[in-house]
PALOSE-788285 format. One record per residue: residue in one letter; y negated, z, x of N, C-alpha, C, O in turn. Coordinates in steps of 0.001 Angstrom, whole numbers. Example, Ala and Ser with C-alpha at 12.3 -4.5 7.8 and 13.67 -1.06 7.14 Angstrom:
<sites>
+-------+---------+---------+---------+---------+---------+---------+---------+---------+---------+---------+---------+---------+
: bakol :     n.Y :     n.Z :     n.X :    ca.Y :    ca.Z :    ca.X :     c.Y :     c.Z :     c.X :     o.Y :     o.Z :     o.X :
+-------+---------+---------+---------+---------+---------+---------+---------+---------+---------+---------+---------+---------+
:     A :    5690 :    7800 :   13190 :    4500 :    7800 :   12300 :    3300 :    7800 :   13200 :    3319 :    8465 :   14236 :
:     S :    2250 :    7080 :   12850 :    1060 :    7140 :   13670 :     -30 :    7870 :   12900 :   -1138 :    8039 :   13409 :
+-------+---------+---------+---------+---------+---------+---------+---------+---------+---------+---------+---------+---------+
</sites>
This chain:
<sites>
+-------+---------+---------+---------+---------+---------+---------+---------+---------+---------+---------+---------+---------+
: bakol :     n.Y :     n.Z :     n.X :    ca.Y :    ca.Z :    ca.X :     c.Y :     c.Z :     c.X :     o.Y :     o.Z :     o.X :
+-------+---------+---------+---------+---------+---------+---------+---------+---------+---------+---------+---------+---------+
:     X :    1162 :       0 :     848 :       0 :       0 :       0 :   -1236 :       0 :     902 :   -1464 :     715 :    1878 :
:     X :   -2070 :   -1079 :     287 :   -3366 :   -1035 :    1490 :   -4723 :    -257 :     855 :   -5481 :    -955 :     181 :
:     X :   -4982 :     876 :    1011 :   -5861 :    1636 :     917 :   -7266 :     131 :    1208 :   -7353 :    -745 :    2069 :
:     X :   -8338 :     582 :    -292 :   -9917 :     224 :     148 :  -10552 :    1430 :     125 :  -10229 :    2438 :    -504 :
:     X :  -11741 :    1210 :    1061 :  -12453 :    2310 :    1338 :  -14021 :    1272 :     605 :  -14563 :     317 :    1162 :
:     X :  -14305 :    1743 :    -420 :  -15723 :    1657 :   -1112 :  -16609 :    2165 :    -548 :  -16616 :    3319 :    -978 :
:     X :  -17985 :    1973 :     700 :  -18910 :    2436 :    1225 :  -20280 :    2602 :    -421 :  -20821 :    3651 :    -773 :
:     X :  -20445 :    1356 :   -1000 :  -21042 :    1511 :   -1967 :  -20641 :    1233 :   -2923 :  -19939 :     225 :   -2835 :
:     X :  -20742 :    1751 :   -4188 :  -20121 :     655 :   -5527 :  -21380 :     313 :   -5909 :  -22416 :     943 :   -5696 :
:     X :  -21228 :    -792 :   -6525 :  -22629 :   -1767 :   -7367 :  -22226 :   -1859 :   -8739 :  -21145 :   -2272 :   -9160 :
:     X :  -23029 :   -1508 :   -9275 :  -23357 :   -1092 :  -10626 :  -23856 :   -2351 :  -11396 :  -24363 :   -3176 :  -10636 :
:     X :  -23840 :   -2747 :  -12849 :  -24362 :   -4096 :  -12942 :  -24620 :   -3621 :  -14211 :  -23608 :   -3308 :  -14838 :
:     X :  -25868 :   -3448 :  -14878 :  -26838 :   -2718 :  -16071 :  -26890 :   -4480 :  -16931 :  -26982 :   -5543 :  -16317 :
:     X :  -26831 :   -4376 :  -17934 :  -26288 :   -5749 :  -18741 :  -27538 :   -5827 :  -20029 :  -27237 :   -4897 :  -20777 :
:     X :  -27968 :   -6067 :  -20224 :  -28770 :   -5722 :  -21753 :  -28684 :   -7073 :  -22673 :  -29048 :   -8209 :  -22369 :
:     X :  -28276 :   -6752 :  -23513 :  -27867 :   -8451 :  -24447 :  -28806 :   -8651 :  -25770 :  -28292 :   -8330 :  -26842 :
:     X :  -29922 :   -9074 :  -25777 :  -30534 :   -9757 :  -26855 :  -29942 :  -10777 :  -27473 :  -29480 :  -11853 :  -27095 :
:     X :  -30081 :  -10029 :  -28878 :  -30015 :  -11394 :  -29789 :  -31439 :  -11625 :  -30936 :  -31718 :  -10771 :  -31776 :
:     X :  -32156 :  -12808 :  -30784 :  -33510 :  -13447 :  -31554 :  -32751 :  -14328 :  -31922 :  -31771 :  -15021 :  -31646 :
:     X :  -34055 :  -13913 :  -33143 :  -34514 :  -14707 :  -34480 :  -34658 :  -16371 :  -33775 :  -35340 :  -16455 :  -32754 :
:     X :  -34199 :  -17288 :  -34174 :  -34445 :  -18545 :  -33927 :  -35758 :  -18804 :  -34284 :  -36123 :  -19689 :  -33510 :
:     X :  -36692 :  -18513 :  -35048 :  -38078 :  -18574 :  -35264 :  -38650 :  -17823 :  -34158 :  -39749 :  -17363 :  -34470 :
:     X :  -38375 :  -17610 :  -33264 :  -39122 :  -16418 :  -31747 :  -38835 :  -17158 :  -30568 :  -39484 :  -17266 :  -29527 :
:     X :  -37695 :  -17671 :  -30931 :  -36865 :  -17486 :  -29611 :  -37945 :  -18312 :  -28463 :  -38159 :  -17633 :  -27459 :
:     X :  -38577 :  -19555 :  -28490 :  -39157 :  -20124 :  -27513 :  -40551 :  -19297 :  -27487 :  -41397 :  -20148 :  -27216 :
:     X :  -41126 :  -18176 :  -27624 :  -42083 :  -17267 :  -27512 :  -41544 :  -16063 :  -26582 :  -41991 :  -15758 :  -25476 :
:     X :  -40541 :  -15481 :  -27241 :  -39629 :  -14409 :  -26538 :  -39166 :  -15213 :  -25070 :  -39401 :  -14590 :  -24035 :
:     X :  -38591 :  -16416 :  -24966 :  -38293 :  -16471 :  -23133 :  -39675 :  -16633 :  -22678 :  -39863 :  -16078 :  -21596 :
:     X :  -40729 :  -17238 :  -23182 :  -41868 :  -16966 :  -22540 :  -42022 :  -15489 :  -22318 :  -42243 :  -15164 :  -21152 :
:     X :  -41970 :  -14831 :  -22936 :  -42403 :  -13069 :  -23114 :  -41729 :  -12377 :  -21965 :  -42220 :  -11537 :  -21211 :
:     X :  -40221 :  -13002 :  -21965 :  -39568 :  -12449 :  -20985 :  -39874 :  -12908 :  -19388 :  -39998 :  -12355 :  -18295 :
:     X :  -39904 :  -13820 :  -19765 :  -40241 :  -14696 :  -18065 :  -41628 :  -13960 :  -17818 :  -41475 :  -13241 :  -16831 :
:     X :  -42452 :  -13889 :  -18137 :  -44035 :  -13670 :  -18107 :  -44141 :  -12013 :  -17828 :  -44666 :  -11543 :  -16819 :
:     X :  -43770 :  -11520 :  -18499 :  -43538 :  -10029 :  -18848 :  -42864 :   -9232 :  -18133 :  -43154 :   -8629 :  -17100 :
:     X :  -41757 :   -9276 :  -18874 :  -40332 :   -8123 :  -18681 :  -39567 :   -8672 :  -17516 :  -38884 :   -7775 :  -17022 :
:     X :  -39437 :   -9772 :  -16922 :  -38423 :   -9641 :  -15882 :  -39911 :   -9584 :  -14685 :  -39442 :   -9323 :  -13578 :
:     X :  -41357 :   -9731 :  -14600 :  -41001 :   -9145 :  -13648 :  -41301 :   -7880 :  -13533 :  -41238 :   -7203 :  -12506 :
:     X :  -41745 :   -7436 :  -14953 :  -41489 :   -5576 :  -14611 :  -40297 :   -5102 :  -14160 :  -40161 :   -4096 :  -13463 :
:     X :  -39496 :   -5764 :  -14522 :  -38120 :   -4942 :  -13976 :  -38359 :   -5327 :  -12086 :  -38408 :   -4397 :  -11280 :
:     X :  -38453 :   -6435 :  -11751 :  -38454 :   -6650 :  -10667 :  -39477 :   -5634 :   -9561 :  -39234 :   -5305 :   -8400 :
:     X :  -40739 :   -5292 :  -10471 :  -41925 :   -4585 :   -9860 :  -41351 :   -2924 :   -9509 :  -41922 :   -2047 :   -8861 :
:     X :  -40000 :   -2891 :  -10212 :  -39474 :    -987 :  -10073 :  -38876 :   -1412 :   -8766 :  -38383 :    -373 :   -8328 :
:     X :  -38594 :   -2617 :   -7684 :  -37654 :   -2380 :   -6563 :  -36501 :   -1462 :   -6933 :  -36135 :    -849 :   -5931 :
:     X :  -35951 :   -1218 :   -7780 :  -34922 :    -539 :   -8470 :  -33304 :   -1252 :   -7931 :  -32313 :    -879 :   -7302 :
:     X :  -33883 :   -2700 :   -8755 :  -32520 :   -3489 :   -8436 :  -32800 :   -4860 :   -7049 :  -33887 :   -5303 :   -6680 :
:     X :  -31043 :   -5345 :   -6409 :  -31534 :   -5820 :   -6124 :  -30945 :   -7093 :   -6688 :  -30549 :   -7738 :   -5717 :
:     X :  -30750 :   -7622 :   -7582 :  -30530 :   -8649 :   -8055 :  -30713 :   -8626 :   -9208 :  -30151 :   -7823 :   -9952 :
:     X :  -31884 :   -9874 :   -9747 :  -31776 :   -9739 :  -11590 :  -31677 :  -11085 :  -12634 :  -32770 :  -11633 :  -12773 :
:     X :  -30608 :  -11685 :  -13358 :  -30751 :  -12805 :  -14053 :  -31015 :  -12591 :  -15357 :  -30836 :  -11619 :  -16091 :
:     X :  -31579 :  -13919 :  -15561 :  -31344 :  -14196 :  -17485 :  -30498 :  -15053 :  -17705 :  -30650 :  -16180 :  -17231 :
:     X :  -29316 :  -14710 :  -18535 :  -28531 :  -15849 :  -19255 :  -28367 :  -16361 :  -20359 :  -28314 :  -15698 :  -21394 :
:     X :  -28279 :  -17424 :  -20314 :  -28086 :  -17492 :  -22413 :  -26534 :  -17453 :  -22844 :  -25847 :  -18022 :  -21996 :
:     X :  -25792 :  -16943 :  -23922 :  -24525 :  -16437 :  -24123 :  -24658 :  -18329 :  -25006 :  -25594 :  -18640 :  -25743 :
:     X :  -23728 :  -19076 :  -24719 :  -23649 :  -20227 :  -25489 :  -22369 :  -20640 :  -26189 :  -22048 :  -21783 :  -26517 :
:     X :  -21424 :  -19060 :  -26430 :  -20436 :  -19116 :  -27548 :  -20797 :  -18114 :  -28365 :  -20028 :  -18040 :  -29323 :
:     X :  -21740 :  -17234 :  -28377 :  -22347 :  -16367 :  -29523 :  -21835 :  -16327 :  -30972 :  -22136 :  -17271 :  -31702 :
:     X :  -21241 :  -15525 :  -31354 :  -20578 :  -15408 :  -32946 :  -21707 :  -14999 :  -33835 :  -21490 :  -14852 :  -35037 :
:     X :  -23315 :  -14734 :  -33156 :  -24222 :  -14006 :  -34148 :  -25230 :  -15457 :  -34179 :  -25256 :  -16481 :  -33496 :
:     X :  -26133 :  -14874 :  -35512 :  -26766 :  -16617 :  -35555 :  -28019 :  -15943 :  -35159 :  -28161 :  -14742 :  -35391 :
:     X :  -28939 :  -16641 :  -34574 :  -30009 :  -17129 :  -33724 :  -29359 :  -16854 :  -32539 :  -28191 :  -16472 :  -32618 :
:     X :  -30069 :  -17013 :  -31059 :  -29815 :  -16639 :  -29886 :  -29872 :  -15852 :  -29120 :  -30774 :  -15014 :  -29124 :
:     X :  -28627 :  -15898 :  -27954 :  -28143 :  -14431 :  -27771 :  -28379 :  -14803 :  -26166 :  -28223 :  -15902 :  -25634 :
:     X :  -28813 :  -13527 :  -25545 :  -29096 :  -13744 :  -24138 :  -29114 :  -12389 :  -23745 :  -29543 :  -11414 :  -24363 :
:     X :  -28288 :  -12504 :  -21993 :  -28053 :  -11754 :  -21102 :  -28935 :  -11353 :  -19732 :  -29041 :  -12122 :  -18776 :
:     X :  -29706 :   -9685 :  -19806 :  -30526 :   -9216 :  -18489 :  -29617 :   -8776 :  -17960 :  -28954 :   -7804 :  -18321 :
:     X :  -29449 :   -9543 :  -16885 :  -28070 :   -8321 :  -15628 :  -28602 :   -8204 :  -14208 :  -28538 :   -9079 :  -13345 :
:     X :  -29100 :   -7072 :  -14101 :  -29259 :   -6498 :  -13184 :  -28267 :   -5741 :  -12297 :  -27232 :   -5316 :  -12810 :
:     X :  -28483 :   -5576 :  -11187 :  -27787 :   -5404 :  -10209 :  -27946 :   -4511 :   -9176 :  -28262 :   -5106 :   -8146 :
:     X :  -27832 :   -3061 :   -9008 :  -27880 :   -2454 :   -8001 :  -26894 :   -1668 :   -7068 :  -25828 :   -1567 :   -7675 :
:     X :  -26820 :   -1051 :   -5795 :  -25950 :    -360 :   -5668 :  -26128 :     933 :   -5312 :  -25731 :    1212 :   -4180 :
:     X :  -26637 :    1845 :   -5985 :  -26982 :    3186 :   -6120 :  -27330 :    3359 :   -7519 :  -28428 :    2949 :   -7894 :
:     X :  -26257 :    4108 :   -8625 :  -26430 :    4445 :   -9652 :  -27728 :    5474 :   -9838 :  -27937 :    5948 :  -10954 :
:     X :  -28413 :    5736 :   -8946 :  -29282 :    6795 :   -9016 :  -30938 :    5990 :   -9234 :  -32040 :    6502 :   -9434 :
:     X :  -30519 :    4544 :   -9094 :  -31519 :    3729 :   -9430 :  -31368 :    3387 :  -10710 :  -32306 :    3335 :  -11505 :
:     X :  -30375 :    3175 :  -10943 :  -30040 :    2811 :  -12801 :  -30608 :    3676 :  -13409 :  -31331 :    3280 :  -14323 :
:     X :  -30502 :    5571 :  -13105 :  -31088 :    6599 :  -13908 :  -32683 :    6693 :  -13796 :  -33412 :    6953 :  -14753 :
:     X :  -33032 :    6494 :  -12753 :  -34113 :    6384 :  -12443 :  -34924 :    5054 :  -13763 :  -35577 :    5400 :  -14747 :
:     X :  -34723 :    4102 :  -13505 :  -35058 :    3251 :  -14551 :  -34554 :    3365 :  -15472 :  -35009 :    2461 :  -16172 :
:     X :  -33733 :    3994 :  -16125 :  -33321 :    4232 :  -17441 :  -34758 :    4998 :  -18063 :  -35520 :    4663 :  -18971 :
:     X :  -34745 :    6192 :  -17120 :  -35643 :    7120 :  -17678 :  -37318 :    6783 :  -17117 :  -38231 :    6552 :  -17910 :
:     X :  -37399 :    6795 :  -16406 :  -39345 :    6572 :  -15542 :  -39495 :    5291 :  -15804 :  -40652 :    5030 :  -15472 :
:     X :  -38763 :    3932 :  -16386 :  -39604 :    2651 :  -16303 :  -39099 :    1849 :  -17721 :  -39908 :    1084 :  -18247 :
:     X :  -37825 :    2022 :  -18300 :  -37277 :    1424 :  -19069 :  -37773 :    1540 :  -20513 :  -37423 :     648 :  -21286 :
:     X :  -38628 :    2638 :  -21018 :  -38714 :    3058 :  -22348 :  -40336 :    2180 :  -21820 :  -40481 :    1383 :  -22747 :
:     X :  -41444 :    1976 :  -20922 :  -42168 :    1504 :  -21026 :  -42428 :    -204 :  -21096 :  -43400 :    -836 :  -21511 :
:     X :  -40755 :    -789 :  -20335 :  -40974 :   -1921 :  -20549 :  -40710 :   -2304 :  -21739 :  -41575 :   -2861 :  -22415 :
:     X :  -39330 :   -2048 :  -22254 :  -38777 :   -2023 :  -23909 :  -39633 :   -2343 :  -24734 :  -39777 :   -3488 :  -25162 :
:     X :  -40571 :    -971 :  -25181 :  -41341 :    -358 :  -26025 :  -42631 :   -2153 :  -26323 :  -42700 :   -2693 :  -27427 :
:     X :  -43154 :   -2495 :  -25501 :  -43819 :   -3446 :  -25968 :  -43175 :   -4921 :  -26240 :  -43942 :   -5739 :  -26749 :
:     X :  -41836 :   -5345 :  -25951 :  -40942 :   -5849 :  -25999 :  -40519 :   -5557 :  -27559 :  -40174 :   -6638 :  -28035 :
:     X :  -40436 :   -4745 :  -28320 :  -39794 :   -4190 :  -29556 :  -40904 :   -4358 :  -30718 :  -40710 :   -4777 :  -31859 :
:     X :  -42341 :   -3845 :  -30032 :  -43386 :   -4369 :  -30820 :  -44056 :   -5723 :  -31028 :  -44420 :   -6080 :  -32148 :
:     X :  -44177 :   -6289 :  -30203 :  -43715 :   -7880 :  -29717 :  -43115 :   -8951 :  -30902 :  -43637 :   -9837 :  -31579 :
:     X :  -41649 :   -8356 :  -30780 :  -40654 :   -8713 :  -31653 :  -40502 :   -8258 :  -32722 :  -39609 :   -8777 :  -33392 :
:     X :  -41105 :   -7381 :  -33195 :  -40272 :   -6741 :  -34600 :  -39838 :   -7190 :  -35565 :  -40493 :   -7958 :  -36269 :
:     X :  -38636 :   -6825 :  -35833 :  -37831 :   -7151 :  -36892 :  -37236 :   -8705 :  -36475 :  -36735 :   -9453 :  -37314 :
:     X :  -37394 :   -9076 :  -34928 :  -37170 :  -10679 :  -34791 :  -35465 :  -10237 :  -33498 :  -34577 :  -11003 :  -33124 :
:     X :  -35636 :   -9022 :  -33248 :  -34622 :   -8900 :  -32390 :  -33689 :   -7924 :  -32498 :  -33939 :   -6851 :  -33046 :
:     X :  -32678 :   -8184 :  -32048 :  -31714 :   -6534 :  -31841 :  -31269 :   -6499 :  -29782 :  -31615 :   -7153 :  -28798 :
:     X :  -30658 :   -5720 :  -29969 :  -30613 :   -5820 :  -28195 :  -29161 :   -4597 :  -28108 :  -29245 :   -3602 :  -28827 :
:     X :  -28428 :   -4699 :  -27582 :  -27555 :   -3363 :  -27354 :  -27660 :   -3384 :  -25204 :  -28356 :   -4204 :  -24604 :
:     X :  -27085 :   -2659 :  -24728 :  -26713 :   -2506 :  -23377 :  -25600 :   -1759 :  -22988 :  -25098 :    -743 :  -23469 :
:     X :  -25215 :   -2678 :  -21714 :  -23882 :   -1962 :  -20956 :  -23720 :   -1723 :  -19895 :  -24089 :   -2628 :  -19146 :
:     X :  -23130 :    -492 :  -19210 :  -23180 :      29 :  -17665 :  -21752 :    -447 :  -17353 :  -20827 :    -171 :  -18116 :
:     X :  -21551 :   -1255 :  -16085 :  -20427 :   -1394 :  -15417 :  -20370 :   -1550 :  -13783 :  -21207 :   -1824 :  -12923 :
:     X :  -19286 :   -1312 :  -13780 :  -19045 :   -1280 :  -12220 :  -18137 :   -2284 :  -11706 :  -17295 :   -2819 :  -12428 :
:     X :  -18271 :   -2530 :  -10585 :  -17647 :   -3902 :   -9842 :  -16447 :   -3422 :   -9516 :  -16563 :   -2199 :   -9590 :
:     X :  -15293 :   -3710 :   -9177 :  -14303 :   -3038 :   -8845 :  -13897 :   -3666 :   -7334 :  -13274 :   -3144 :   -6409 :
:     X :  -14487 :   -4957 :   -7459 :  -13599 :   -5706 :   -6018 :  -14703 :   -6183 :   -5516 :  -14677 :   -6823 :   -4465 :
+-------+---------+---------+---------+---------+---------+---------+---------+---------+---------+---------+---------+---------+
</sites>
């Protein structure tokens, strides 16, 4: 059995929007303009994409923030000191045009 020795694990913070098809080409402006690069301005993570999900079972469009760090102590950190401020105008922005859930995972290999 070959033993790995993990120096860091990398963490990969996921957040999945789904918009209103009446938004949606306002909202990637919003996001591009806005919110990714606040996230980028916390030096928090070091890797961050947008994807669009293009088998989506929900109707309007569904898109993926995955960020990337390797110190979970940056994830908490932006969970709590930066995340409720970027959100928050993001939600008012949109209202009633979006839903959003999020997921914490870890890389294994």
């Amino acid at each position: 059995m070959t033993a790995r020795f993990y120096l860091r694990k990398m963490i990969l913070y996921n957040i999945t929007f789904i918009i209103d098809d009446t938004v949606n080409s306002e909202w990637l402006e919003w996001m591009n303009e806005k919110l990714l690069p606040a996230v980028a301005n916390t030096d928090l993570f070091i890797s961050q994409r947008l994807l669009k999900v293009l088998d989506s079972p929900n109707a309007g469009e569904t898109y993926c923030l995955q960020v990337t760090t390797n110190n979970i102590g940056n994830y908490h950190m932006f969970k709590q000191a930066h995340e409720p401020g970027i959100i928050r105008p993001l939600l008012e922005s949109f209202e009633n045009k979006l839903v959003f859930f999020n997921t914490l995972m870890e890389f294994i290999d």
